[in-house]
N, C-alpha and C positions, 0 to 999 in steps of 0.2 A: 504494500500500500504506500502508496507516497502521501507526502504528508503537503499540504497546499502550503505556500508563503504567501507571504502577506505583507503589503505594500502600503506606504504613508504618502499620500505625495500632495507635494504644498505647490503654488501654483498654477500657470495654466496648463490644462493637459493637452499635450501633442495629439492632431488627429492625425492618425496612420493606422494603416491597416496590421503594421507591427502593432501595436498598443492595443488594440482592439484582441487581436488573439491572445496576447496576456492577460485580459482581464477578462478574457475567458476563461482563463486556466486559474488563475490566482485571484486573491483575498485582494481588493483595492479599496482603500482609504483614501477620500480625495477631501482638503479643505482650499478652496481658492481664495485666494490673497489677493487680489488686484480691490486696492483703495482701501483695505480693511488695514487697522492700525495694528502694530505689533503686539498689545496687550490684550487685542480681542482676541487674536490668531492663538495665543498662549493659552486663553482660557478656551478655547475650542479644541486644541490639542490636551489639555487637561481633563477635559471633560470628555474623551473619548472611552469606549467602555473597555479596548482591548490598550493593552498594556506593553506589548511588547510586539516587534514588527521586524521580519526579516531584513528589510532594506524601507531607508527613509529616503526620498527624492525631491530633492529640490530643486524647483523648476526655474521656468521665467514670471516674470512680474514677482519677485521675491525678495527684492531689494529692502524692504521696511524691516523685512525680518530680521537682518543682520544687527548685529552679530549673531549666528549660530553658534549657540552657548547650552550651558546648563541650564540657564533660567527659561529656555524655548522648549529645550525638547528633554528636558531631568527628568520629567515623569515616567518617560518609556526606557525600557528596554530594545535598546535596537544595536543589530546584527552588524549592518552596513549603513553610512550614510555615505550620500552622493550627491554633489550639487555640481548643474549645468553650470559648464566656465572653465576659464582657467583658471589657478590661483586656488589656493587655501585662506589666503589672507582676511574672508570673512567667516571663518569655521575655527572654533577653540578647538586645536587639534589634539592638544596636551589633554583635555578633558575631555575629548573621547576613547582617547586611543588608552589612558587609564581606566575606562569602563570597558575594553575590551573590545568598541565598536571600528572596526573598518571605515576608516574615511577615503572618498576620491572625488576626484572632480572628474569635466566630459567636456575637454579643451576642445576636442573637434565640433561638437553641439551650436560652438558660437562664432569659428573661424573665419568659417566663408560669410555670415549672414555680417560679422564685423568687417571684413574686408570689404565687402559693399557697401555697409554703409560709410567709411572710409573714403571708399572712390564717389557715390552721390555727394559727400559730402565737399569734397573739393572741386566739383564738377560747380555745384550750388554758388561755392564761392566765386570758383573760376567766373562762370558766368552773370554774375551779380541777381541768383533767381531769388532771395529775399527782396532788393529792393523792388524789381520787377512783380511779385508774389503780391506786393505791398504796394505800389503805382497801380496796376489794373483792380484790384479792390477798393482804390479809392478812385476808381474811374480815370486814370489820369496815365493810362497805360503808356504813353509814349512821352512822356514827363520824368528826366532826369536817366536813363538807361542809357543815356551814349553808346557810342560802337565797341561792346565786347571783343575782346579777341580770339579770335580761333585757335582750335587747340593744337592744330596743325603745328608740326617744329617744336610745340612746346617740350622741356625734359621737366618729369618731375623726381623727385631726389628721395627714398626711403630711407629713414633713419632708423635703424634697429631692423635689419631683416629677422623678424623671427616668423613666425608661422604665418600670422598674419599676411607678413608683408612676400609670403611666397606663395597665398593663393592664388591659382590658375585655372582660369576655368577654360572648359572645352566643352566642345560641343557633343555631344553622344548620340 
C-alpha cells in the first residue's frame, strides 16, 4: 500500500496539466496569499486540522510572507520545504534544517519569465513607452515623444552573466 503525501502550498497554483495529475494522486492543501497580510496567512496555517505535510510549496504572489520562519510555518511538521526562486535569503535555513526539514529552492521556475521581463523592460525604456503609455491617456499622444531611436547597431552590455543573463530562447 502506499501511503499518499501530502502537500501545503501557499500561493498561486500553477495550471498545468502536470499539477492537475498530482492532485490527483496526492493530499493538497492550498491557502492563496495574493493581498492577504502575513498575520492572517499565519492564522490560517495555524488553524489547519492536519499537522504535519510531506512537502510545503511556496509559490508566487508570496512575497508578504517572508521571512519564512518559525513564526509562519512552527506549527507543522514538514518533511520538505520548497520555495519558487532563486536564493534562500528569504527562508530561516538554520531553523529548518534543525527541525530536520529539507529546504530548496526552483531557480529554473523564474529564469526565463525574469529574463523577459529584463528584456521588456529595457525595450520600455529604450523606447520611452511610459511617457508615451502616459501622453495617449491623456489624449495628447503625439505630445513630447520625439524620435526614438532604433535599436538597430545598438550593443547592450550584461553585467553578471549568470543564469539569467544566459537565457536563450529558441524556437521549437
Amino acid at each position: 500500500m502506499t501511503i499518499q503525501k501530502s502537500y501545503l502550498l501557499l500561493g498561486r497554483l500553477p495550471a498545468s496539466k502536470l499539477f492537475d495529475s498530482i492532485r490527483a494522486k496526492h493530499s493538497i492543501t492550498h491557502i492563496p496569499t495574493k493581498g492577504i497580510p502575513r498575520n492572517e496567512i499565519i492564522s490560517q496555517i495555524q488553524a489547519l486540522p492536519q499537522k504535519s505535510y510531506t512537502c510545503v510549496a511556496i509559490l508566487s504572489e508570496t512575497q508578504q510572507l517572508y521571512p519564512i520562519n518559525k513564526e509562519l510555518l512552527g506549527s507543522l511538521k514538514v518533511e520538505c520545504l520548497c520555495k519558487v526562486g532563486a536564493g534562500f535569503d528569504a527562508i530561516d535555513v538554520d531553523y529548518f534544517t534543525s527541525t530536520g526539514t529539507w529546504v530548496a529552492n526552483a531557480p529554473e521556475a523564474v529564469r526565463i519569465p525574469t529574463a523577459e521581463w529584463a528584456v521588456a523592460l529595457i525595450l520600455a525604456t529604450f523606447k520611452g513607452l511610459v511617457l508615451a503609455d502616459k501622453n495617449v491617456k491623456s489624449n495628447m499622444w503625439r505630445d513630447g515623444l520625439g524620435l526614438r531611436s532604433n535599436l538597430v547597431g545598438t550593443t547592450l552590455g550584461i553585467v553578471g552573466l549568470g543564469a539569467i543573463g544566459k537565457v536563450r530562447h529558441e524556437k521549437t
